[in-house]
C-alpha positions as CSV (number, residue, x, y, z in Angstrom):
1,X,-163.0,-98.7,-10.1
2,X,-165.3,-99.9,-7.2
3,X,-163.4,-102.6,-5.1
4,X,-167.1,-104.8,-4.7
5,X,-170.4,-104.1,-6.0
6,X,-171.4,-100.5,-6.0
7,X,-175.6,-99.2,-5.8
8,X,-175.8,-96.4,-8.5
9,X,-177.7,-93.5,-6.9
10,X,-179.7,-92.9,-10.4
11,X,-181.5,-96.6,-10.4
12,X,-180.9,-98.4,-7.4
13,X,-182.1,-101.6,-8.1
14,X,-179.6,-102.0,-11.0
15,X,-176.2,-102.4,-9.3
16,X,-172.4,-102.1,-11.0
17,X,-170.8,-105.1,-11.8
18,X,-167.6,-106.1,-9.8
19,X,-164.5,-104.7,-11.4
20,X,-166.4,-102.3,-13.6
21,X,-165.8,-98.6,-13.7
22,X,-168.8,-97.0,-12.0
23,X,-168.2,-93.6,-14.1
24,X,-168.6,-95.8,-17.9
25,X,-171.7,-97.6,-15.4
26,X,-173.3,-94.5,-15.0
27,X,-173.5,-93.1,-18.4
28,X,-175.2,-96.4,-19.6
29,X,-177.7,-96.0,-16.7
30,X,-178.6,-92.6,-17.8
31,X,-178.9,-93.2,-21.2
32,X,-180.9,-96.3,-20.3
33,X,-183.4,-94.0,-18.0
34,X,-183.8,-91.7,-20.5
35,X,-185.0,-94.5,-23.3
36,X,-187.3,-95.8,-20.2
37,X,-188.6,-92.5,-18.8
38,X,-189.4,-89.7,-21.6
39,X,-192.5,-89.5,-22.6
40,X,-191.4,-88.3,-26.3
41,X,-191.6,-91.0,-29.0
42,X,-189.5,-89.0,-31.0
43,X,-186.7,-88.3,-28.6
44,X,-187.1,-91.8,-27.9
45,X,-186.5,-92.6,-31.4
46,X,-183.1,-90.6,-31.8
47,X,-181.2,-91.9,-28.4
48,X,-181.9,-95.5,-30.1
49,X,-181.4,-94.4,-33.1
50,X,-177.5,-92.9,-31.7
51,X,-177.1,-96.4,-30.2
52,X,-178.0,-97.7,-33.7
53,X,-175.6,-96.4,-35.4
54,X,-172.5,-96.6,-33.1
55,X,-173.2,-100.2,-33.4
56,X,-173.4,-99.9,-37.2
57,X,-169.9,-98.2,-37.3
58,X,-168.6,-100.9,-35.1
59,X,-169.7,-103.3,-36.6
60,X,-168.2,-101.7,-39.9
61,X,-164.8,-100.5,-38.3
62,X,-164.2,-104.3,-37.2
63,X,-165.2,-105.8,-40.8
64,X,-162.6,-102.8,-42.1
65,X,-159.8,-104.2,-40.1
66,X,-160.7,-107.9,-41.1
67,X,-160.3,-107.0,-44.8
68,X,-157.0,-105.1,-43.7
69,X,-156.1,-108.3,-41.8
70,X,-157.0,-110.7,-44.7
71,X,-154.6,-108.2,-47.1
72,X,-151.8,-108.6,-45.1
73,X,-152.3,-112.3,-44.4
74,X,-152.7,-112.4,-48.5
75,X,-149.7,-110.5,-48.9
76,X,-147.7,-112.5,-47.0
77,X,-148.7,-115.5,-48.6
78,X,-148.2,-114.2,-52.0
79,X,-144.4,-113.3,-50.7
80,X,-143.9,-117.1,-49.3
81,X,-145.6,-118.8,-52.5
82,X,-143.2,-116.8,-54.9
83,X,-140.4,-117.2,-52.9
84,X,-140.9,-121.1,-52.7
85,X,-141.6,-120.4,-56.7
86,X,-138.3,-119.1,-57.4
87,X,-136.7,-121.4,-55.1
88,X,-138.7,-124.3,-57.4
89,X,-137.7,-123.2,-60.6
90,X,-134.2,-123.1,-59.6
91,X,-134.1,-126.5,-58.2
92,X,-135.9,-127.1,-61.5
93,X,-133.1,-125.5,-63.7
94,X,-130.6,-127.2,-62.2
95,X,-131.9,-130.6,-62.7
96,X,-132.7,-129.7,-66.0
97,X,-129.1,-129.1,-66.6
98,X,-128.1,-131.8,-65.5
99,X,-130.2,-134.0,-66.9
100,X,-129.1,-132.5,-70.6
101,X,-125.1,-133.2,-69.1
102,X,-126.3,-136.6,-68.6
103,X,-128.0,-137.1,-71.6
104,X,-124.9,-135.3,-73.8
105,X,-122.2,-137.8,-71.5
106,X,-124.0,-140.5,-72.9
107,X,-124.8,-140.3,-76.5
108,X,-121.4,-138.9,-76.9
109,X,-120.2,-142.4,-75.4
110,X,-122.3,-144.2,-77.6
111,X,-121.5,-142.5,-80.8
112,X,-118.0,-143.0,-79.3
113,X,-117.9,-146.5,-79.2
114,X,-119.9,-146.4,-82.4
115,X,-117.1,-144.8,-84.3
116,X,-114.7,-146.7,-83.1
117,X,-116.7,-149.8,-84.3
118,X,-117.2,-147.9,-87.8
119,X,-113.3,-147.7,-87.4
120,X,-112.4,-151.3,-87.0
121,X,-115.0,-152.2,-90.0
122,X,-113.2,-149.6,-92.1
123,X,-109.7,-151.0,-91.2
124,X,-110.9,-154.7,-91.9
125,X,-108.9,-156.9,-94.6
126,X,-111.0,-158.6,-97.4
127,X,-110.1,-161.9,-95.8
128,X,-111.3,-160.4,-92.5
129,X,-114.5,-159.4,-93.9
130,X,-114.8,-163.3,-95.8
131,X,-114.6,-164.5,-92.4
132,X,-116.9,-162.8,-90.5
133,X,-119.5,-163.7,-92.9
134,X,-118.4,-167.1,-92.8
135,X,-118.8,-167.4,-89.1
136,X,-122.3,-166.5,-89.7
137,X,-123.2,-168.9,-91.9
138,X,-121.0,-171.7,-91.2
139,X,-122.2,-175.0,-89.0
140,X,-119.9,-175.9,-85.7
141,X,-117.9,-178.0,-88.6
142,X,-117.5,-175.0,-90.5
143,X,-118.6,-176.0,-93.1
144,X,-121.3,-173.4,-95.0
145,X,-124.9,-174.4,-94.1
146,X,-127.6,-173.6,-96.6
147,X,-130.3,-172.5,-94.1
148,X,-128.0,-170.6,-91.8
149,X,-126.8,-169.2,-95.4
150,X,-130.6,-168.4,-96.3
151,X,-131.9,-166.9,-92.7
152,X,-128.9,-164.5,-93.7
153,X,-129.8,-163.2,-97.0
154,X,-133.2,-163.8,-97.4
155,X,-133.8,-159.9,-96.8
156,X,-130.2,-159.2,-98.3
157,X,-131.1,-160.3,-102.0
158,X,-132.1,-157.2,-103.9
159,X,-128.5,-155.9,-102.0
160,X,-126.1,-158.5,-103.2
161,X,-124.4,-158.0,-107.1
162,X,-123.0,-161.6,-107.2
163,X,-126.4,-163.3,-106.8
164,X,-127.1,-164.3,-110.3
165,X,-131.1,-164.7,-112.1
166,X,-130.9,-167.3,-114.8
167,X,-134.7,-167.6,-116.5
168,X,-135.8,-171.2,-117.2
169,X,-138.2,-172.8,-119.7
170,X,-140.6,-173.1,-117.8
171,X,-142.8,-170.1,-117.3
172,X,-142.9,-167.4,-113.8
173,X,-140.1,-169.5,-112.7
174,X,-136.1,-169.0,-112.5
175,X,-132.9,-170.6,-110.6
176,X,-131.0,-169.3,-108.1
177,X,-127.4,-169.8,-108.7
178,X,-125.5,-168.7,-105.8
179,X,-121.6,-169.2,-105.5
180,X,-120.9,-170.9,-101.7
181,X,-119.3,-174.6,-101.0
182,X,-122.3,-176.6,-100.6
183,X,-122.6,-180.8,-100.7
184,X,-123.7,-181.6,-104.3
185,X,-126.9,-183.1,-103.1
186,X,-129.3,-181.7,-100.3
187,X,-131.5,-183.4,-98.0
188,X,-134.7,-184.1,-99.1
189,X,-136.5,-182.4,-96.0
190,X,-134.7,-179.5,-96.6
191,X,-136.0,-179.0,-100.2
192,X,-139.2,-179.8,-99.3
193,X,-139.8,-176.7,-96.2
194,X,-137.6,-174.7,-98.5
195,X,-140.3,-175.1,-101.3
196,X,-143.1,-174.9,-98.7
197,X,-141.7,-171.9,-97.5
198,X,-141.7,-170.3,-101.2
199,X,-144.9,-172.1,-102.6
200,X,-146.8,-168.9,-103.0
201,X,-143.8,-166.9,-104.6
202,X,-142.1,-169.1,-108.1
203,X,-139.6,-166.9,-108.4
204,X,-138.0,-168.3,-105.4
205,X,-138.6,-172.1,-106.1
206,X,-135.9,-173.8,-107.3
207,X,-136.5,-176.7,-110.4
C-alpha cells in the first residue's frame, strides 16, 4: 500500500489514489492502455467485452445473494407468523372454553331456579293456586275487578273449561256467563268501552 500518492511508471499523468494498492492500480492501468493504444478493433472489442461480462456476473452474483437474502428473511418470517399463529389459536381455545363454562354455569342456574319454581307450583294447594289468581284479579279492596279479570283472560278463553257459551235469540250473538263475585250491576262506562272494544266481534258483546 503506498503511504501518499504514488506516479505509476506505465501512465504518468494518471496517479494512484491515497490508500490504494498500487499492484490492483497497475493492472487497471494496463488494461486501460491496452483499450486506448491497440490499433485492433477486434482485440479492442474482446478486452471490453471481458470487462462486460465480469460486470454481468457481478451484477448477477449480487441479485443471487439478494434472492438468497429475501429467502431467509421470508423464512423467518414464516417461522414468527406461525409461531404467533399457534400462540393465537391457543389463546383462542382457551377463551373459547371458557366462554362455553360460562355459558353452561349459567343456563344450568337458570334452569336451576326454573325447576325449583316448577317445584313450588307443583307443591301448591288448590287454595294456594285460588289465591294467586285472586291477587291478580282482585282491586286493593280485594274485591274481584271485572277489567283486571278481563286483561287476564282475554287471551286465556279458548284455555279455560268453566267458561260457559250460552246462544241467544238473537242471531251471531251469545252471553258470556262466567262464575266470579261481581256487584249485580256494572258501571255504565264500563259497558260501554267493553262494547266498543268488542264492536267488530258479536260473539263477545254481551245483551
Amino acid at each position: 500500500m503506498g503511504s501518499g500518492v504514488t506516479k505509476c511508471d506505465t501512465i504518468k499523468e494518471i496517479e494512484c489514489p491515497e490508500n490504494y494498492d498500487e499492484r490492483s492500480f497497475q493492472k487497471i492501468l494496463t488494461i486501460y492502455n491496452k483499450i486506448q493504444k491497440t490499433d485492433d478493433v477486434m482485440k479492442e472489442k474482446d478486452e471490453i467485452s471481458t470487462i462486460a461480462k465480469m460486470h454481468i456476473n457481478k451484477k448477477k452474483d449480487l441479485l443471487n445473494k439478494k434472492k438468497i437474502l429475501i429467502e431467509n428473511t421470508k423464512h423467518k418470517k414464516v417461522l414468527k407468523l406461525n409461531t404467533e399463529l399457534q400462540k393465537a389459536q391457543k389463546q383462542l381455545i382457551s377463551q373459547h372454553i371458557q366462554a362455553l363454562s360460562d355459558l353452561n354455569k349459567v343456563a344450568s342456574d337458570e334452569l336451576r331456579k326454573i325447576n325449583y319454581k316448577i317445584g313450588e307450583l307443583n307443591s301448591l294447594t288448590e287454595n294456594e293456586k285460588q289465591d294467586i289468581i285472586l291477587k291478580k284479579i282482585s282491586n286493593k279492596s280485594k274485591e274481584v275487578d271485572f277489567w283486571l279479570f278481563f286483561n287476564y283472560m282475554k287471551d286465556k278463553v279458548n284455555d279455560m273449561e268453566n267458561i260457559i257459551w250460552t246462544p241467544t235469540n238473537k242471531p251471531r250473538k251469545s252471553s258470556l256467563l262466567i262464575r266470579i263475585k261481581s256487584p249485580n250491576t256494572r258501571p255504565s262506562e264500563y259497558t260501554k268501552k267493553f262494547e266498543e272494544f268488542f264492536r267488530e266481534d258479536p260473539l263477545l258483546v254481551t245483551n
